[in-house]
One Martini backbone bead per residue (centre of mass of N, CA, C, O) as a GRO file, in nm:
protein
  260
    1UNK     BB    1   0.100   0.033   0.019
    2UNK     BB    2   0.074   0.371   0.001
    3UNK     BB    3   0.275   0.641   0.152
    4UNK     BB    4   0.235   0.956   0.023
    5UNK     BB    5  -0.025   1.051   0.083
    6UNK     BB    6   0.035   1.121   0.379
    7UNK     BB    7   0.308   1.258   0.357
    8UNK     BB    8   0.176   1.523   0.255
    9UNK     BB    9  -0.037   1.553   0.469
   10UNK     BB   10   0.173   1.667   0.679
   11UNK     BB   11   0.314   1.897   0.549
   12UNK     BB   12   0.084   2.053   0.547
   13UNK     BB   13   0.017   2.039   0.861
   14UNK     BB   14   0.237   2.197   0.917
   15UNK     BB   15   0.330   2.401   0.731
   16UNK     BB   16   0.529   2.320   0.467
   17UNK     BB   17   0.626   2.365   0.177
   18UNK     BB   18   0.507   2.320  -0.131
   19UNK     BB   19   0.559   2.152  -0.386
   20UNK     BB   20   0.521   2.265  -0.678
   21UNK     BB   21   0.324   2.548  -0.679
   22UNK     BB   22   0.407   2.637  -0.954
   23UNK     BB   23   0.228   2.411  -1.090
   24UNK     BB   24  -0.021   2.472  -0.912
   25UNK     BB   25   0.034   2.801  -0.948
   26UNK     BB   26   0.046   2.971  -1.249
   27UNK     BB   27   0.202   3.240  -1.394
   28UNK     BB   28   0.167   3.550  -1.544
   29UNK     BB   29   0.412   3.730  -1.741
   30UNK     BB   30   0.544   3.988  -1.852
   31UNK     BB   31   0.698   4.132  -2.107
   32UNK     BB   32   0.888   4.321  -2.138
   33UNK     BB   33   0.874   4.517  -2.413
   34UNK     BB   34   0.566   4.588  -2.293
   35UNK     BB   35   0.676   4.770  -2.082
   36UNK     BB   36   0.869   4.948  -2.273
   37UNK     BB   37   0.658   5.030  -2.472
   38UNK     BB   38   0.466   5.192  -2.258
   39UNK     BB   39   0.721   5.395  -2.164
   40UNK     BB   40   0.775   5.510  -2.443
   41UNK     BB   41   0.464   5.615  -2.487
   42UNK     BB   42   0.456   5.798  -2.260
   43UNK     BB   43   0.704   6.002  -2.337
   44UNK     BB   44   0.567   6.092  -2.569
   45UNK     BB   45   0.284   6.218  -2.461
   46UNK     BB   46   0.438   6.413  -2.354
   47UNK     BB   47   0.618   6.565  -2.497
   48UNK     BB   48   0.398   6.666  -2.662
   49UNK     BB   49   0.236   6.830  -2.456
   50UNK     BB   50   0.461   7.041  -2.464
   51UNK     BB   51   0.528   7.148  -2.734
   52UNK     BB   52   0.174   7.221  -2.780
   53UNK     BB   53   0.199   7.443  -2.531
   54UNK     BB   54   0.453   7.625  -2.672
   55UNK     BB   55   0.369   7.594  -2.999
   56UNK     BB   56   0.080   7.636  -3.082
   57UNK     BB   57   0.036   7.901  -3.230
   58UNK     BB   58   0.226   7.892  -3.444
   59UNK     BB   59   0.093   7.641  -3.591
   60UNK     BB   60  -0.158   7.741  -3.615
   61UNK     BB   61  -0.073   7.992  -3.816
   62UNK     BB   62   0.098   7.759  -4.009
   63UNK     BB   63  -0.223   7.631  -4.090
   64UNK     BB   64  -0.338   7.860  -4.212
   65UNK     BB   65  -0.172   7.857  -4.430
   66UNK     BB   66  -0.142   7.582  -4.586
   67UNK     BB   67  -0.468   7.631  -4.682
   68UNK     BB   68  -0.459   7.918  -4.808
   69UNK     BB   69  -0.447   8.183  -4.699
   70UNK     BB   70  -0.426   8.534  -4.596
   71UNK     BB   71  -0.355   8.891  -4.559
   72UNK     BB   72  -0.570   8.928  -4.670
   73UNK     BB   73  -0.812   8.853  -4.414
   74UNK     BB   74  -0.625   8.961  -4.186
   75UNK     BB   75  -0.774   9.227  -4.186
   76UNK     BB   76  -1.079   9.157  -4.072
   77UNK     BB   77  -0.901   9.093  -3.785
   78UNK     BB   78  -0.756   9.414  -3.779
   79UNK     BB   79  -0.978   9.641  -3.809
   80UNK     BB   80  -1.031   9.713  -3.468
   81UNK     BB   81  -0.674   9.778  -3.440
   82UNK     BB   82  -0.716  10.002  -3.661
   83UNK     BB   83  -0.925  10.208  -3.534
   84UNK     BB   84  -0.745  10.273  -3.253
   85UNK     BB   85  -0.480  10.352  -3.482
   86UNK     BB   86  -0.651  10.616  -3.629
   87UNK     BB   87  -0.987  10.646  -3.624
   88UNK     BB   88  -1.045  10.909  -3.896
   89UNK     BB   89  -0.886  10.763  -4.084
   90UNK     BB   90  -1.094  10.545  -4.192
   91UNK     BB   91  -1.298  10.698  -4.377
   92UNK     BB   92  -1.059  10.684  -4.649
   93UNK     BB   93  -1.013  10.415  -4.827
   94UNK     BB   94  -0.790  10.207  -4.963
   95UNK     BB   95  -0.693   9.904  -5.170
   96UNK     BB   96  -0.431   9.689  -5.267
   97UNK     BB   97  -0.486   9.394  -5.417
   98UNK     BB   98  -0.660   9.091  -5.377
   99UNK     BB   99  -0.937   9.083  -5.331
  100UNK     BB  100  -1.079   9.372  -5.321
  101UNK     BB  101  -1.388   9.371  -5.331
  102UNK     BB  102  -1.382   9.245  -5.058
  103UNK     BB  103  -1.269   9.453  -4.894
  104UNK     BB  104  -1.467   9.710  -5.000
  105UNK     BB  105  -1.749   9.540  -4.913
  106UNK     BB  106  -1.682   9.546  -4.612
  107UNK     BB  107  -1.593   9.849  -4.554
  108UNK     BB  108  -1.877   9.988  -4.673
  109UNK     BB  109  -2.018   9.885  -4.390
  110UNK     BB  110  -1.923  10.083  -4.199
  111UNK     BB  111  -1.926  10.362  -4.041
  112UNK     BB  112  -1.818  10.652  -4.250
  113UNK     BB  113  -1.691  10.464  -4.492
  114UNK     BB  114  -1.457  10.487  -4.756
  115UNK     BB  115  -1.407  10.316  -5.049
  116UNK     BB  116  -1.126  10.135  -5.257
  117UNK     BB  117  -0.975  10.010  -5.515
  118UNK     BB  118  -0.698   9.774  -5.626
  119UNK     BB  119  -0.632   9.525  -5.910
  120UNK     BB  120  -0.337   9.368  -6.005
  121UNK     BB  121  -0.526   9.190  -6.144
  122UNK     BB  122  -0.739   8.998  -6.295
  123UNK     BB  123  -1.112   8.961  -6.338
  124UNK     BB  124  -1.232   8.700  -6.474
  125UNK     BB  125  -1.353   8.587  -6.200
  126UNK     BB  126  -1.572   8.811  -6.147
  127UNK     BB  127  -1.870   8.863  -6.001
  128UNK     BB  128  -2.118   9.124  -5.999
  129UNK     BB  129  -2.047   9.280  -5.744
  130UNK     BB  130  -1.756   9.348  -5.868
  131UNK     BB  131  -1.828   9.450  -6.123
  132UNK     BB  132  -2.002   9.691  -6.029
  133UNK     BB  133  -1.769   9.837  -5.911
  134UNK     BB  134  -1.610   9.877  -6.191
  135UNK     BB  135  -1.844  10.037  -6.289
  136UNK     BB  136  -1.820  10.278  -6.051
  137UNK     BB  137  -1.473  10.305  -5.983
  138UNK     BB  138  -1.404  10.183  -5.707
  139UNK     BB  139  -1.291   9.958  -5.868
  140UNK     BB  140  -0.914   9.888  -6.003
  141UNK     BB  141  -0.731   9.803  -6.266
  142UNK     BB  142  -0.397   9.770  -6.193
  143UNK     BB  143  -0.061   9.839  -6.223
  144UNK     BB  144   0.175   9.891  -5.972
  145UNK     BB  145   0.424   9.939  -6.156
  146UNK     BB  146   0.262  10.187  -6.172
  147UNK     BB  147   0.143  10.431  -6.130
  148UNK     BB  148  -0.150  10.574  -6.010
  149UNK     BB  149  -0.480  10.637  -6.051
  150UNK     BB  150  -0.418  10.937  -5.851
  151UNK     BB  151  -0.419  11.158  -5.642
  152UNK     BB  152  -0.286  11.350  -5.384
  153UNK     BB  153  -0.408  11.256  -5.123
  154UNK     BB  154  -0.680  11.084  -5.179
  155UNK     BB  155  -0.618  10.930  -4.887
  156UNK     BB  156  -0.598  10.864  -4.582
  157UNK     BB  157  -0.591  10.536  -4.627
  158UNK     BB  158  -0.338  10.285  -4.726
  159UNK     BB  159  -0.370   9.962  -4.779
  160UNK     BB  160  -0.174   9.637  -4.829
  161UNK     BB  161  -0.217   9.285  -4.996
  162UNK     BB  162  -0.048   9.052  -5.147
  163UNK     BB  163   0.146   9.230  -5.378
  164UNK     BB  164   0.476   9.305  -5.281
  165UNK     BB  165   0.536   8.958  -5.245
  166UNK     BB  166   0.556   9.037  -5.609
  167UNK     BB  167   0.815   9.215  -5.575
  168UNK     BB  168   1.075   9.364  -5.709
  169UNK     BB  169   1.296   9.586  -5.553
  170UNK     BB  170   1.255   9.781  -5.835
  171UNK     BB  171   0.915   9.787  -5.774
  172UNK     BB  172   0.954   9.896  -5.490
  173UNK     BB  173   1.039  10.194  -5.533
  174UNK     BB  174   0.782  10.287  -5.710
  175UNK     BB  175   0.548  10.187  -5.502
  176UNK     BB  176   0.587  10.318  -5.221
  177UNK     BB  177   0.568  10.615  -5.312
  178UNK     BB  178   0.283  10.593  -5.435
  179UNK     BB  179   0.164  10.545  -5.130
  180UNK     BB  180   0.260  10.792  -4.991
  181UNK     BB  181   0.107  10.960  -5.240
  182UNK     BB  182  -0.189  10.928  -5.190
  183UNK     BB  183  -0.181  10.960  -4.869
  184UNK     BB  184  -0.221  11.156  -4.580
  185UNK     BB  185  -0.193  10.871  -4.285
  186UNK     BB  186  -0.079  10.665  -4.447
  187UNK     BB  187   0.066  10.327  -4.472
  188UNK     BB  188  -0.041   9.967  -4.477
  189UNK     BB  189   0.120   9.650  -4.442
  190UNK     BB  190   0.062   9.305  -4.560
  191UNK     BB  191   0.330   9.031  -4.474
  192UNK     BB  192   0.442   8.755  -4.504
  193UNK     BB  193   0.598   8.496  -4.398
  194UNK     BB  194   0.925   8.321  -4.413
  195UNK     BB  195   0.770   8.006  -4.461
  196UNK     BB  196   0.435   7.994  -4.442
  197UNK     BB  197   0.335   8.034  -4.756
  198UNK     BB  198   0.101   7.865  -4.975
  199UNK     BB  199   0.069   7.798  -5.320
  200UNK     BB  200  -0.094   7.749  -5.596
  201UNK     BB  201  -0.102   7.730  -5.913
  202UNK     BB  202  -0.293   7.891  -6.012
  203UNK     BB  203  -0.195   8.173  -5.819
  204UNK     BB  204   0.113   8.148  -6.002
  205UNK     BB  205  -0.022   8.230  -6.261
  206UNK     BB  206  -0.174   8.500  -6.192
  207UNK     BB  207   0.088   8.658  -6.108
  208UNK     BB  208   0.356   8.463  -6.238
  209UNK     BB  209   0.525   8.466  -5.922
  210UNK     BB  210   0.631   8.399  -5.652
  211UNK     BB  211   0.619   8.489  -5.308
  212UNK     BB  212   0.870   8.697  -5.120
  213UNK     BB  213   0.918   8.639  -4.874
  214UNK     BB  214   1.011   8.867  -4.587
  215UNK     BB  215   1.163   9.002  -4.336
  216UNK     BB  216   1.162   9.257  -4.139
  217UNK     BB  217   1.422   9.352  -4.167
  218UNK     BB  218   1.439   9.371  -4.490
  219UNK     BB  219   1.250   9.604  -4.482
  220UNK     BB  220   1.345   9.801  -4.265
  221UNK     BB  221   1.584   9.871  -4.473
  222UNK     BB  222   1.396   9.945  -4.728
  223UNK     BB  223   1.266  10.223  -4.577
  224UNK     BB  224   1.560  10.368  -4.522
  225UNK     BB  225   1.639  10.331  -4.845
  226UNK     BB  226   1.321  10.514  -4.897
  227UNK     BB  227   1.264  10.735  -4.698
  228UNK     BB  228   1.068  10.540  -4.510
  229UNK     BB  229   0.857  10.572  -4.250
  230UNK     BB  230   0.747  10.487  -3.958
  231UNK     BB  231   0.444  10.468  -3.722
  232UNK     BB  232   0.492  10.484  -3.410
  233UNK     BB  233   0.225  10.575  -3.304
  234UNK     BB  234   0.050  10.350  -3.454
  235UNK     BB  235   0.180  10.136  -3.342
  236UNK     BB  236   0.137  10.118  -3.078
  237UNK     BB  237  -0.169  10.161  -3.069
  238UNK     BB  238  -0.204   9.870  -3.203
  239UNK     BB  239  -0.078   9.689  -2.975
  240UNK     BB  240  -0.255   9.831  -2.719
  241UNK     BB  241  -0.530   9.686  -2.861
  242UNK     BB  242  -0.436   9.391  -2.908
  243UNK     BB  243  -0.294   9.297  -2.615
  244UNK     BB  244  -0.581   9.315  -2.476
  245UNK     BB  245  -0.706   9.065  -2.724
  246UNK     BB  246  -0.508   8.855  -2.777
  247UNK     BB  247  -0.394   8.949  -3.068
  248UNK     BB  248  -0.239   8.786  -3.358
  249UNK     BB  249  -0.063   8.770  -3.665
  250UNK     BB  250  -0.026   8.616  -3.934
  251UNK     BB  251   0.118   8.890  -4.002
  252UNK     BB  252   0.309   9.159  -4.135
  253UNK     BB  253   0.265   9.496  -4.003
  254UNK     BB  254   0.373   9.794  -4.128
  255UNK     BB  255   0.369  10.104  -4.063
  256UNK     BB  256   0.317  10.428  -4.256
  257UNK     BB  257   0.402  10.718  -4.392
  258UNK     BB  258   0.413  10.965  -4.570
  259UNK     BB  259   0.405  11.208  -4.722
  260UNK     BB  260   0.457  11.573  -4.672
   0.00000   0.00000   0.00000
């Protein structure tokens, strides 16, 4: 007769430990690997919201141009924070860029304000409403790489977007002096950031060339060396308005004086 049965149960009652207990209760371990992945995806997951948080606004930003946005746009996000750095200034403004037709039936809502464009490209393809427009004489097409077709000092305010960064330094000699002079108090520039901003085919066909974003810096060589100063009064204004209201442009701003 077997006294095994017997032996086993001693031990057990004793206290003892039971031989092979991993055979009686197995567990099951993780992969050493997956505790690694785990570990890499956590880290990954932190620097990511970290990134996100310190450049999230920059990013904003360039994903706006990326889809196709424009500094004509940018406009109508800037006009409550110029007109409290102008004024009785906005009451008689010029617009002079790509879909100035755009701008000038925005601006034409505001109260007490006259507004005009000029489109320096084609107008192939304008709807009824800009054709009327230029049937009334208020937007014009004109080649800004010549003469504007206006007298000095015909409007209070020159607004322009999206039209110098398609002109070689030759032909901003030319059309900077006439901006300043067909104004009376001033005009702005908006002018996209280098390297942030993609154009479509379609686009680059009706400009003709691309567009040179150039950095702030190189503006501001170009204002001194044309003899056209910056409007610091406007600027302050301009940016103790928009800092009120946490507003960032995306796009380069630079207000500039008249001639005299």
């Amino acid at each position: 007769m077997s006294r095994r049965p017997s032996g086993l149960s001693r031990r057990l009652g004793d206290g003892a430990p039971v031989p092979f207990t991993g055979s009686l209760h197995p567990k099951s371990r993780p992969s050493p690997f997956l505790s690694i992945g785990l570990v890499l995806l956590g880290a990954f997951l932190i620097i990511g919201y970290l990134y996100n948080s310190a450049s999230g606004r920059d990013s904003f930003h360039t994903l706006r141009f990326q889809v196709g946005s424009s500094c004509t746009s940018e406009i109508f996000q800037a006009l409550p924070y110029l007109k409290n750095a102008y004024g009785d200034s906005m009451r008689k403004i010029l617009h002079v860029g790509p879909d100035t037709c755009t701008v000038v039936s925005r601006l034409l809502r505001e109260d007490d304000t006259e507004a005009w464009g000029v489109e320096p490209y084609d107008l192939d393809d304008a709807d009824a409403k800009c054709n009327s427009l230029v049937r009334k004489g208020i937007v014009r097409v004109s080649d800004i790489k010549f003469p504007l077709p206006y007298r000095s000092k015909s409007f209070s305010l020159v607004i322009v977007s999206d039209a110098l960064d398609y002109l070689s330094p030759k032909y901003l000699n030319k059309t900077l002096p006439e901006l300043a002079r067909v104004s009376s108090h001033g005009f702005i520039i908006f002018s996209g950031y280098p390297g942030q901003r993609t154009f479509k085919v379609d686009e680059l066909s009706k400009f003709g060339r691309p567009a040179k974003l150039r950095s702030a810096t190189w503006w501001i060589r170009f204002f001194v060396q044309s003899k056209i100063e910056e409007n610091e009064d406007a600027i302050k204004k301009f940016e103790l308005a928009a800092a009120k209201k946490h507003y960032q442009s995306g796009c380069q701003i630079f207000h500039l004086k008249s001639f005299i």
